[in-house]
C-alpha positions as CSV (number, residue, x, y, z in Angstrom):
1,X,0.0,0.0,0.0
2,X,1.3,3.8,-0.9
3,X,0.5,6.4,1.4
4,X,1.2,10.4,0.6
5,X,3.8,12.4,2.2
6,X,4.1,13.8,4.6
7,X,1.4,11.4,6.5
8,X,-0.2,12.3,10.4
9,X,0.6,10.9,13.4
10,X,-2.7,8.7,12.9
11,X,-1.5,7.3,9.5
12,X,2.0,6.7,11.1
13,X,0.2,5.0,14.1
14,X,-2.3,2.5,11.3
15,X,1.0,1.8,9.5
16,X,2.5,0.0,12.5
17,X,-0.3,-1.9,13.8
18,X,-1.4,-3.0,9.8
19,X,2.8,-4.3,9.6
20,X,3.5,-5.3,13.5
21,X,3.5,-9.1,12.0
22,X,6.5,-8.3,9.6
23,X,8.7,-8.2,13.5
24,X,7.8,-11.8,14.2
25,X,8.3,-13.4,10.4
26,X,11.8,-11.4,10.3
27,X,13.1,-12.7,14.1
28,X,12.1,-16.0,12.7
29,X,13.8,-15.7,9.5
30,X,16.9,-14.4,11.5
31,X,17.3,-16.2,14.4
32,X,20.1,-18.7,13.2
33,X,21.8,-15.2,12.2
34,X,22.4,-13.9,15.3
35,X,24.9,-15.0,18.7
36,X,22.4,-17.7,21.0
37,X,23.1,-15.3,23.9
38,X,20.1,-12.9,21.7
39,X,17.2,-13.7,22.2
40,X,13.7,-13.2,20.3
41,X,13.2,-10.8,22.7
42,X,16.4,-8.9,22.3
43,X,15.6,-9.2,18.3
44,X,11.8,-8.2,18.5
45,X,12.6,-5.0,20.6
46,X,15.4,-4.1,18.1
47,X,12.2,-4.9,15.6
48,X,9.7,-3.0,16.6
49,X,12.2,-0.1,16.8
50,X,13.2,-0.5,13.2
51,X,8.9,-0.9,12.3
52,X,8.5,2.5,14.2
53,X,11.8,3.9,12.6
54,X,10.3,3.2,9.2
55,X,7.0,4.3,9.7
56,X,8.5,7.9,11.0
57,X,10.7,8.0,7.6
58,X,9.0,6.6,4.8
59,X,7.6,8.6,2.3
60,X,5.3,7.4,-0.1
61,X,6.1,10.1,-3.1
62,X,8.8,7.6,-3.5
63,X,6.6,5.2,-5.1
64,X,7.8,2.4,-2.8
65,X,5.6,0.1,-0.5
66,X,5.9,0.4,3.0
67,X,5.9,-3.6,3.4
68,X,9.3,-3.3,1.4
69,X,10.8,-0.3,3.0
70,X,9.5,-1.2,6.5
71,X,11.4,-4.9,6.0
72,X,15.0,-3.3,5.3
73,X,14.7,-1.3,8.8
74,X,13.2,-3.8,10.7
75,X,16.6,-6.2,9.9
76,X,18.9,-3.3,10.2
77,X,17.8,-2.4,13.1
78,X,18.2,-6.1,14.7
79,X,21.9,-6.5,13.3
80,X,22.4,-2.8,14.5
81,X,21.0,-4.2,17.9
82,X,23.6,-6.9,17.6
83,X,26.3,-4.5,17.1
84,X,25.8,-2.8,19.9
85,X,25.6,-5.7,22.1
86,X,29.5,-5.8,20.9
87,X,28.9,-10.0,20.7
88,X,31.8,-10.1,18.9
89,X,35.3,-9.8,20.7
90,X,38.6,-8.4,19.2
91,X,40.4,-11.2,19.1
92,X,37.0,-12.7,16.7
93,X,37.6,-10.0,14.3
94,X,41.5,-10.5,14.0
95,X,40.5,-14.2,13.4
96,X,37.7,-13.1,10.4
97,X,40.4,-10.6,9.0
98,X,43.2,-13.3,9.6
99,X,41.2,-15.6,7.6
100,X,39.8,-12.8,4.7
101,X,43.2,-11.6,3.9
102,X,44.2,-15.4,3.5
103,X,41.9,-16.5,1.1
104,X,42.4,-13.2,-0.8
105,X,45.7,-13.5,-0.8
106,X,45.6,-17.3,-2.2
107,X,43.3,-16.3,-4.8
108,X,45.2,-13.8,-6.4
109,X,48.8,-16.2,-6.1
110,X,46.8,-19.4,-7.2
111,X,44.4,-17.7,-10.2
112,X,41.3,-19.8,-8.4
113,X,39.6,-20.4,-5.0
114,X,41.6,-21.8,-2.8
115,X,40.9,-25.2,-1.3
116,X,40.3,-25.4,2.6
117,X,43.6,-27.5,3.6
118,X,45.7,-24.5,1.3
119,X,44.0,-21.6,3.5
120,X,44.8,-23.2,6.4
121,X,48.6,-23.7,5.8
122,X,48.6,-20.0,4.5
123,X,47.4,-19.6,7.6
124,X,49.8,-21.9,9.6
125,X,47.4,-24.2,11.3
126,X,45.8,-27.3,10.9
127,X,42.4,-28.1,9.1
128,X,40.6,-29.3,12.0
129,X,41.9,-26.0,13.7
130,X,40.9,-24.0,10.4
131,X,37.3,-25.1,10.4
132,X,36.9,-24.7,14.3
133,X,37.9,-21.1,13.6
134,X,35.7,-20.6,10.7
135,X,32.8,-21.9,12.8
136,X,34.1,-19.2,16.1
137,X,33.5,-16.4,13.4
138,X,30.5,-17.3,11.1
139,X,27.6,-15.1,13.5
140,X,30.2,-12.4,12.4
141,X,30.2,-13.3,8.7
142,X,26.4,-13.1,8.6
143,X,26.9,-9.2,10.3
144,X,29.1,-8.2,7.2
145,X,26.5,-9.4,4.7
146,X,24.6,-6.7,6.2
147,X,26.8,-3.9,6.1
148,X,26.4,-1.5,3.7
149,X,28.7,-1.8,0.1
150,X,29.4,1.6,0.6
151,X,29.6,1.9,4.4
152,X,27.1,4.8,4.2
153,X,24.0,4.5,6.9
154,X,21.1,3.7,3.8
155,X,23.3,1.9,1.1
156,X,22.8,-1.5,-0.5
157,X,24.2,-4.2,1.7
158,X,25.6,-7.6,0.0
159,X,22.3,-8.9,1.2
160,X,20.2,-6.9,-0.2
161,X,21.1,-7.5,-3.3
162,X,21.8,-11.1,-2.8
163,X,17.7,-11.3,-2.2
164,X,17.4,-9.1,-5.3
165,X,15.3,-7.1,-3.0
166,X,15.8,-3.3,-2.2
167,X,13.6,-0.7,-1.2
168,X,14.6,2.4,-2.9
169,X,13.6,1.9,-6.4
170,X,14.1,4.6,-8.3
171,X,15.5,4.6,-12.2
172,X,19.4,5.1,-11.4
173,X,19.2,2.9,-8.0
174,X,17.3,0.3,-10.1
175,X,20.4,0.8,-12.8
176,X,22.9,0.3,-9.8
177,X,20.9,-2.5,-8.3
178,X,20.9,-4.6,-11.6
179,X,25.0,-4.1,-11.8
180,X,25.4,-5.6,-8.2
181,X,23.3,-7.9,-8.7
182,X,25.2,-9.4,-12.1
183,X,28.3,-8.8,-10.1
184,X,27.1,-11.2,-7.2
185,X,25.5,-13.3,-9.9
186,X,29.1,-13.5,-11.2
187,X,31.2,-14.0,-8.2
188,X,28.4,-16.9,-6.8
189,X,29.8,-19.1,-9.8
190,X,33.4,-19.4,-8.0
191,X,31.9,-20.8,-4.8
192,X,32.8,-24.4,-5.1
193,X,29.1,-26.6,-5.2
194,X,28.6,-26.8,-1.4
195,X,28.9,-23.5,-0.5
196,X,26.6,-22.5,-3.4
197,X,23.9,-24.6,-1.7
198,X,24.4,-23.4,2.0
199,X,23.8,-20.0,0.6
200,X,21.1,-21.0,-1.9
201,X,19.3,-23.0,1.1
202,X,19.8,-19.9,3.5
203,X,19.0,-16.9,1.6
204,X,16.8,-18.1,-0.7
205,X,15.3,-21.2,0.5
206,X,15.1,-19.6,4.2
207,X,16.0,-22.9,5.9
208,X,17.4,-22.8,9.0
209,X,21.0,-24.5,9.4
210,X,20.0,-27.3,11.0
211,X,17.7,-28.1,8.1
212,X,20.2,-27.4,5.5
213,X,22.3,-30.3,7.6
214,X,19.7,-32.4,7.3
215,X,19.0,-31.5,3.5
216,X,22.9,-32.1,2.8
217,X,23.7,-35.0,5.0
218,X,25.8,-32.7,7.0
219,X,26.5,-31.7,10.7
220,X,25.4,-28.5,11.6
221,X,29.0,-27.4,12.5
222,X,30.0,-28.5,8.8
223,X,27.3,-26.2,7.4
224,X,28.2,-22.9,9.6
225,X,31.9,-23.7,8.2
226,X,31.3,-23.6,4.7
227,X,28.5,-20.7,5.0
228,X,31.5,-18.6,6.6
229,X,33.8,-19.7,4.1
230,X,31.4,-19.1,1.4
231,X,30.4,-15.3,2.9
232,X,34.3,-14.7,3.5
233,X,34.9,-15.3,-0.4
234,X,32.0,-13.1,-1.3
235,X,32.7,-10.1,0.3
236,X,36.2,-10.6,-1.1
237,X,35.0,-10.9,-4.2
238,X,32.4,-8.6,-4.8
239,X,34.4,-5.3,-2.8
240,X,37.2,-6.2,-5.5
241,X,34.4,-5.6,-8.4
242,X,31.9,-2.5,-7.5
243,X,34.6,0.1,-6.8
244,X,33.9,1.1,-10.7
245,X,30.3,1.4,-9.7
């Protein structure tokens, strides 16, 4: 539904109440995002902040539906939420940077994706040790997918246009939009088959990881491994490819 700017208090209030659901389906859809120490509590506050945050900016000159615009805040907010709870230590980002810088490096010595054993002696550690770290860091993989390409506050994040869904569609954003989305079209195709699936099953599919281990005959601990390794190589990938853009 479009609305007309600017809107009253009383439209504002209607928009809330008629979308208050949206909070709920997006907790569920993000829950195997996000640290177990959140809760759906934690991530249905952080929701209904983002629902009232959207309903207080949204103008519907723009041509955009509210259902669409109120979705982007609603997960922003929670993965602002989880930011702010600082989950994430130090020492876990060294280990996510540790490991990004590796598997960039390797890709631009080797001409191709490395393989997991190669990362981990580029690394200097074992591939049991390897995977146990790129399980520690995968909550903070999922964080980066929603940062913003452009580190601005209302850009396109990765995810967004991994979804193929964004909110501000206007002629040159739609132009920019289609670009990204051929460039993470692109870069998808060097993910080896696994973690095409993982991210196919997650983002697109909306299974949780426990049902994309039962989907692939895999533990759950195997999954959040090659989901981080698979994230890791996109953001690699793609930040080397829209800097023309």
């Amino acid at each position: 539904m479009l609305y007309p700017q600017p809107m009253a208090q009383d439209d504002k209030s209607q928009l809330i109440r008629e979308h208050i659901y949206l909070v709920d389906i997006l907790v569920g859809r993000m829950a195997t995002q996000v640290p177990s120490f959140m809760n759906r509590d934690d991530m249905k506050s952080a929701g209904m902040f983002g629902l009232i945050d959207a309903a207080n900016k949204f103008d519907g000159s723009k041509n955009i539906q509210f259902k669409t615009f109120a979705e982007h805040r609603i997960r922003g907010a929670i993965f602002d939420e989880m930011r702010k709870l600082d989950w994430f230590s130090r020492s876990l980002r060294d280990k996510y940077t540790r490991i990004s810088r590796a598997v960039a490096d390797l890709e631009n010595s080797l001409g191709r994706d490395p393989e997991d054993h190669e990362v981990a002696e580029e690394l200097e550690m074992s591939l049991s040790e390897y995977h146990a770290q790129l399980a520690q860091v995968s909550h903070l993989g999922c964080v980066s997918l929603n940062e913003t390409l452009d580190h601005s506050d209302d850009g396109d994040t990765f995810l967004d246009n991994l979804e193929t869904t964004n909110p501000f569609d206007t002629p040159g954003h739609r132009l920019e939009a289609e670009e990204l989305t051929r460039v993470i079209a692109e870069v998808l195709k060097f993910l080896n088959e696994k973690e095409r699936q993982v991210i196919s099953l997650l983002y697109y599919e909306e299974l949780t990881q426990k049902e994309i281990a039962e989907v692939m005959g895999l533990s759950e601990g195997r999954v959040s491994q090659l989901h981080s390794q698979a994230l890791i190589k996109l953001k690699n990938k793609v930040r080397s490819r829209i800097s023309p853009y």
